[in-house]
Rosetta silent file (secondary structure, phi, psi, omega in degrees, C-alpha in Angstrom):
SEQUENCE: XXXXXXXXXXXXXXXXXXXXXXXXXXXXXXXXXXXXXXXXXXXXXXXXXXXXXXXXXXXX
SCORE:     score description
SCORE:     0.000 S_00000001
   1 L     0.000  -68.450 -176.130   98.428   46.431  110.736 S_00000001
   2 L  -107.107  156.894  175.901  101.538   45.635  112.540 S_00000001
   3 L  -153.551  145.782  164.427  103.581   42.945  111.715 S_00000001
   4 L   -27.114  131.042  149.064  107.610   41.436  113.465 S_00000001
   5 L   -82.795  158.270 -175.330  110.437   42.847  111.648 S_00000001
   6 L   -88.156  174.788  174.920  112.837   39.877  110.437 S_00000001
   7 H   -26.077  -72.130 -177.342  116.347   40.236  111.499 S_00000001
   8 H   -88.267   17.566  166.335  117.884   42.374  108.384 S_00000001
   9 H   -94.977  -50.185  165.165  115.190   44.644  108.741 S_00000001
  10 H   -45.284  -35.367  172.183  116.249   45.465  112.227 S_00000001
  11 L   -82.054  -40.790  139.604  119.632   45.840  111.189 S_00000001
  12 L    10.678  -67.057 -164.871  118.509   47.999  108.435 S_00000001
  13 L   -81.102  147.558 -177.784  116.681   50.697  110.470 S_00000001
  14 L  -109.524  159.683  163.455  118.179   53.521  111.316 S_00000001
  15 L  -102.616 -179.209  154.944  117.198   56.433  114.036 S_00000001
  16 L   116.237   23.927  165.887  118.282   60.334  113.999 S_00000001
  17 L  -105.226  -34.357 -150.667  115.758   61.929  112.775 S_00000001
  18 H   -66.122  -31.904  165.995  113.484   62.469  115.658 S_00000001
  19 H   -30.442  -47.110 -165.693  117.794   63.957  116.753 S_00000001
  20 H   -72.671  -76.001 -164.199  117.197   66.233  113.743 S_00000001
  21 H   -64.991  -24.534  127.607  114.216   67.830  114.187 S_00000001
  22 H    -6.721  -54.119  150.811  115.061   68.328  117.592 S_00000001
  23 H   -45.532  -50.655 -173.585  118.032   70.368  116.575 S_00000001
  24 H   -90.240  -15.183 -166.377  116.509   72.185  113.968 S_00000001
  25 H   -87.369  -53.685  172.075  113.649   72.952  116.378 S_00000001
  26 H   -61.285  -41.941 -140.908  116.081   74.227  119.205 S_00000001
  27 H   -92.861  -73.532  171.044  118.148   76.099  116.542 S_00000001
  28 H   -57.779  -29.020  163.874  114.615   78.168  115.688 S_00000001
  29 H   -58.846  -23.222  173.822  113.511   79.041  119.110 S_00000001
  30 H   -84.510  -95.748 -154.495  117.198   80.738  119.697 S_00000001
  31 H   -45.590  -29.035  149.131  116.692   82.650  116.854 S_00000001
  32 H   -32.018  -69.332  167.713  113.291   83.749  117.397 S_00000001
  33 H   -67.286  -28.235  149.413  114.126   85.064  120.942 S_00000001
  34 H   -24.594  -50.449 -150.394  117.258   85.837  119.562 S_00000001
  35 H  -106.344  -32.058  176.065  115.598   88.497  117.094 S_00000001
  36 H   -50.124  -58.246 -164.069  113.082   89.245  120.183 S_00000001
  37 H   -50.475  -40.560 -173.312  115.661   89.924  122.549 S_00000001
  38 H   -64.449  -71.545 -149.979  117.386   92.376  119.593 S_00000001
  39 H   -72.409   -4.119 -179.218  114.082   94.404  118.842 S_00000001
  40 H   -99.346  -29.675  174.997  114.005   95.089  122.868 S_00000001
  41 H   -92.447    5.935 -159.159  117.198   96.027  123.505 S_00000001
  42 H  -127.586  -34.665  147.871  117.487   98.234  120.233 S_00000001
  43 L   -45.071  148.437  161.987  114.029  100.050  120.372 S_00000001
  44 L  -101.139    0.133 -171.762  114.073  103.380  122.244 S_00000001
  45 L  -168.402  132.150  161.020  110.683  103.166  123.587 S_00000001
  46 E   169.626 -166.746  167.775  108.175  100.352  123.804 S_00000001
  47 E  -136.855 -177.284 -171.322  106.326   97.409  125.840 S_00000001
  48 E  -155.536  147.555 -177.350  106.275   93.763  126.426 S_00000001
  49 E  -136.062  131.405 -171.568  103.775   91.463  127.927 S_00000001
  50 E  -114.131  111.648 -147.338  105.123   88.313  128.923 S_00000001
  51 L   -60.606  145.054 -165.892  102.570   85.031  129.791 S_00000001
  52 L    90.890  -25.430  136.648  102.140   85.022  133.998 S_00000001
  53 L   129.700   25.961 -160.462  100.965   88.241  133.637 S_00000001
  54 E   -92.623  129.299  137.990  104.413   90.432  133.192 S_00000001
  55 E  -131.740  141.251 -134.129  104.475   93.572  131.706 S_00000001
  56 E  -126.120  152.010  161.934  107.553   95.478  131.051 S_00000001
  57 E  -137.531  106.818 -155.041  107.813   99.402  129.673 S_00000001
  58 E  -146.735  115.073  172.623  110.675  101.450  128.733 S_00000001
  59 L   -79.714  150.871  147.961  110.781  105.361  127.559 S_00000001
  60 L   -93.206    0.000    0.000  113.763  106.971  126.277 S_00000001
C-alpha cells in the first residue's frame, strides 16, 4: 500500500493545490452571496429565511 519516498521523489513533490481549490472555493461562495445579496437588495417585495430560524420580509 504505502511505501518511503526516496530522496528525489521528495524533492520532486510539489503542494498548492489543496491552495487552489481553496481559492477557487472562496472565490464561489462570494459570488453566490454576492448574487444573493443583489436579488435582495434589488427586489421590491419579497422574503428570506435564514438557518437559526430568521425570517426577514420587505413590501414596497
Amino acid at each position: 500500500m504505502f511505501r518511503e519516498l526516496t530522496d528525489v521523489e521528495m524533492k520532486s513533490t510539489k503542494g498548492g493545490e489543496i491552495i487552489t481549490i481553496a481559492v477557487v472555493m472562496a472565490v464561489l461562495a462570494t459570488a453566490i452571496v454576492a448574487v444573493i445579496v443583489y436579488r435582495l437588495f434589488m427586489s421590491r417585495e419579497g422574503t428570506a429565511t435564514i438557518p437559526g430560524g430568521f425570517k426577514f420580509t420587505w413590501d414596497d
